[in-house]
N, C-alpha and C positions, 0 to 999 in steps of 0.2 A: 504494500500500500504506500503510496507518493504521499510525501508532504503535505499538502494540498490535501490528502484525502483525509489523514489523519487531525488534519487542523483548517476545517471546512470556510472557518471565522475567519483564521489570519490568529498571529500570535503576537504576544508581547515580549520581548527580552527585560527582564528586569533586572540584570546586572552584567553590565559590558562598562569597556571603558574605550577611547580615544585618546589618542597622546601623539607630542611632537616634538619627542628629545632631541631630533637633527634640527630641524629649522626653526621651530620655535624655546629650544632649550634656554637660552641666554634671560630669554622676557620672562618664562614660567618658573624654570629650574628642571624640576624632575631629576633629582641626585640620584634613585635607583638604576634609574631607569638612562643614564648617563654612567654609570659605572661598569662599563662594558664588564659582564663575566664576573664579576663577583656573585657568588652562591646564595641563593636567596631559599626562606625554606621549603620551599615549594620546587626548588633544583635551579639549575642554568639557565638564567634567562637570557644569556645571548639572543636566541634566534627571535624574540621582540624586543628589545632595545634598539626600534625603529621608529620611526614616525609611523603610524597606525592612525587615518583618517578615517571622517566617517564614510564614505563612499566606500572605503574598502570594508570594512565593516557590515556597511548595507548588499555587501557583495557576495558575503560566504555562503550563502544559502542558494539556492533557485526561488527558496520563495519568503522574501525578504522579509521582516520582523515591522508588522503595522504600525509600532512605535516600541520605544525602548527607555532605560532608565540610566543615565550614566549616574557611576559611584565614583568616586574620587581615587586619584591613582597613587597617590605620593604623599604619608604624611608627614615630612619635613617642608613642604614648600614655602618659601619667604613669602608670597603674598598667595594663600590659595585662590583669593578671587579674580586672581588672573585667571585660573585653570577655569572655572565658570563661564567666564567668559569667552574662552576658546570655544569649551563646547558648546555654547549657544549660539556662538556663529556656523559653527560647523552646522549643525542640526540647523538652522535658517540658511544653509545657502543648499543643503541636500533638501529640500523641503520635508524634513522629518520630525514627524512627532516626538519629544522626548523630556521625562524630568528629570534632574538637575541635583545628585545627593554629594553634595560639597563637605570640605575639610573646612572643620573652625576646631580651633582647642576650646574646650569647654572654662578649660580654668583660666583660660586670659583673661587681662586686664579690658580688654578691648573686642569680646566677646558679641556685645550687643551692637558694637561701629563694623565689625567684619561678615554679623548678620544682614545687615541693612545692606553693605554693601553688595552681597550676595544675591540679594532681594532687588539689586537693579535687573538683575538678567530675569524674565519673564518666567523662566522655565524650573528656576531654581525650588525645590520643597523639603529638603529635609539633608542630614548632617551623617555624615560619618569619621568618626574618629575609634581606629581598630583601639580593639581592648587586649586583644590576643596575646593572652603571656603566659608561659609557661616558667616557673623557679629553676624546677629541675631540666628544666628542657632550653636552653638559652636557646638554641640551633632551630626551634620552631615560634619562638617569641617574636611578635611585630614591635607590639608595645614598648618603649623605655621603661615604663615604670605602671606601676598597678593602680590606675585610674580610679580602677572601684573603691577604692578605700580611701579617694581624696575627697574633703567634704566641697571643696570647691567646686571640683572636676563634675562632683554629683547636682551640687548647683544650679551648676548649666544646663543639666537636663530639662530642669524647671523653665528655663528661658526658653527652650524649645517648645516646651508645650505651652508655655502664655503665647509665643510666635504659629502655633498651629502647623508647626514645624516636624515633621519626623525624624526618627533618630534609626538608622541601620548600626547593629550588633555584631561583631566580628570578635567573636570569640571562641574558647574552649568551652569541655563539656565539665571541667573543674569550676567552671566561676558560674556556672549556672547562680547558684544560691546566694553569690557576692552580687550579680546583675540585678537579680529580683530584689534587694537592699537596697542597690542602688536606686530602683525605679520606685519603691514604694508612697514616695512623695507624689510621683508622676503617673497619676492612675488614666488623664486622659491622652497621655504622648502615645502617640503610633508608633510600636516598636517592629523591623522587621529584621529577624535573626539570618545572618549572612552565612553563604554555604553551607546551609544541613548542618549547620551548627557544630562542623568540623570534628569529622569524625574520624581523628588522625590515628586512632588503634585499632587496627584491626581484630587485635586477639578478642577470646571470649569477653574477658573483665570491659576491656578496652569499650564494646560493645555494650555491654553493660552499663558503663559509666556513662556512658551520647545517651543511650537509650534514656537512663532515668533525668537526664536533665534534659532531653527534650520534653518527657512529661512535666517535668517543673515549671518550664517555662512556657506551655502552653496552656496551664492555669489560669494567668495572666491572660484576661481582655486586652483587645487591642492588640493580639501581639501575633505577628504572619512569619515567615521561615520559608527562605529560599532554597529550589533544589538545583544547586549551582555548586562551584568549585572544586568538583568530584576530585579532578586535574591534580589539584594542591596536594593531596596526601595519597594519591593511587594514579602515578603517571600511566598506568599499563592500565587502567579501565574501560578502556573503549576499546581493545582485544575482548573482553569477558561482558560484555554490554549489562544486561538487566543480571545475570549470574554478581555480578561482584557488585551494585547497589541498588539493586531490586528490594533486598530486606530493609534498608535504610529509607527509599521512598517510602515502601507498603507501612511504616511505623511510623512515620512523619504524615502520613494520612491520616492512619488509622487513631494519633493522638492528635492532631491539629486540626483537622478536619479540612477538605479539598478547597471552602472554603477564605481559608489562612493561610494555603499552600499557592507560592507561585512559581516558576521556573526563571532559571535565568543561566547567560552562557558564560558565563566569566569571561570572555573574549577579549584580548588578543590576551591573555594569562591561560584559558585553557588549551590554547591551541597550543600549548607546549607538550597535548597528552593528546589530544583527538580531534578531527576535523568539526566541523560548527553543526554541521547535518547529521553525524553521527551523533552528536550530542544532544542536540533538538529532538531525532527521531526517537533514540534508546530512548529515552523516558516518555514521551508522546507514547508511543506502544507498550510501555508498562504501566501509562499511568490508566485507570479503568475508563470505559467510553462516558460514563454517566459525568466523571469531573474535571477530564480536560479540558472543559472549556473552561473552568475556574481558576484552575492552575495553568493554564495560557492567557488565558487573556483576564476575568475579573478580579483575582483577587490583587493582580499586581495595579490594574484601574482602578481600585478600590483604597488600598494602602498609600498611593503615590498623585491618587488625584487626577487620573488620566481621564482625557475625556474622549473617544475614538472618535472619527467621521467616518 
């Protein structure tokens, strides 16, 4: 079954990104993404540390993504809202639908002045700053430092949801019960949990421990879970398609409900494990016929505020 047959609607991408470390690196930064070859933990990213537009992006498929939602690429940038502003030209010269989840640090001084500024680009709706740290695991740690425990850092979440702002989650399945702390202030922020909520162990326990903090965290109203970044922790999974995360979808349904569930390709980061279609399709065919269209197209227009033509 084509594309098209599997996804009659059209689909949403809810987590891709765009970047232009060759010609725009100077004005934006993008430090990782400029450090040719350095190991990042998710493996070699040489082969994108490219300028990655959206045309090519809108390119990977035969049957292109109705709209899409970029996340932000680089949390060290000197000014993130230049990077905003890239992709909001990009997405209005491609005539494409897309929302806008930008880098602010929660615990700056200048918090509320880097929001606004954000909020000049049209398309901009909600924030991500990775939380992902592991102690004993430096080698798989995004984060400098453990966010959740800073009363500041928590703060800002509060500033998002007076802004009607979303906040994206990138994290472990250890800080599950540190997040929900964090958020307890913040009962009406749209929270949505990034890559299946990373499920970097494989072994039994490993499975064990995702498993229960994704039930944790689907307690929480308000709160959606991407099934994206398979790539990050199982560069061989599009070899074993629905065999190697079929149980991880079927249990992020089965706790979240279809929904809360929405897809999304990690692009140009997953193309470091499997081509865009293979990606799309694998889960489009495991996901059941009655809730793909949820998990393609409403729950990510739902979360992020899309509105389709």
């Amino acid at each position: 079954m084509a594309l098209k047959d599997l996804l009659p609607h059209g689909y949403i991408d809810a987590h891709h990104h765009v970047w232009a470390p060759e010609s725009r690196g100077d004005e934006i930064g993008y430090g990782w993404l400029r450090d040719v070859g350095a190991m990042k933990p998710f493996g070699d990213p040489t082969p994108i540390q490219r300028d990655y537009l959206m045309d090519e992006f809108l390119a990977e498929a035969a049957l292109a993504p109705r709209a899409s939602v970029h996340v932000q690429t680089d949390g060290a940038l000197p000014d993130p809202v230049a990077e905003t502003r890239f992709v909001q030209d990009q997405a209005d010269a491609a005539d494409h639908a897309v929302k806008i989840v930008a880098l602010v640090d929660l615990s700056a001084d200048d918090l509320t002045q880097t929001l606004s500024r954000h909020a000049e680009s049209k398309d901009f709706c909600g924030v991500r700053q990775i939380v992902a740290r592991l102690d004993q695991r430096p080698d798989l740690s995004f984060a400098p430092r453990d966010y959740l425990t800073e009363r500041r850092w928590i703060d800002g979440l509060k500033v998002l949801e007076d802004r009607g702002l979303s906040f994206d989650f990138q994290m472990y399945p250890e800080q599950a019960e540190a997040a929900l702390e964090a958020l307890s202030d913040t009962p009406a922020l749209t929270v949505v949990i990034d890559h299946a909520l990373c499920p970097y162990d494989p072994r039994a326990e490993g499975y064990e421990l995702w498993s229960d903090a994704v039930r944790l965290m689907a307690e929480r109203p308000g709160t959606f879970i991407k099934l994206s970044g398979w790539g990050m922790y199982d560069a061989v999974w599009g070899r074993y398609g629905s065999e190697a995360i079929g149980p991880y979808i079927d249990d992020i349904l089965a706790t979240f409900g279809a929904d809360r569930v929405m897809w999304g390709s990690n692009y140009p980061v997953e193309k470091l494990a499997t081509p865009y279609e293979t990606c799309v399709e694998t889960i489009a065919r495991h996901v059941p016929d009655v809730d793909r269209e949820s998990v393609f197209i409403r729950s990510a227009a739902r979360a992020y505020g899309l509105k389709l033509t």
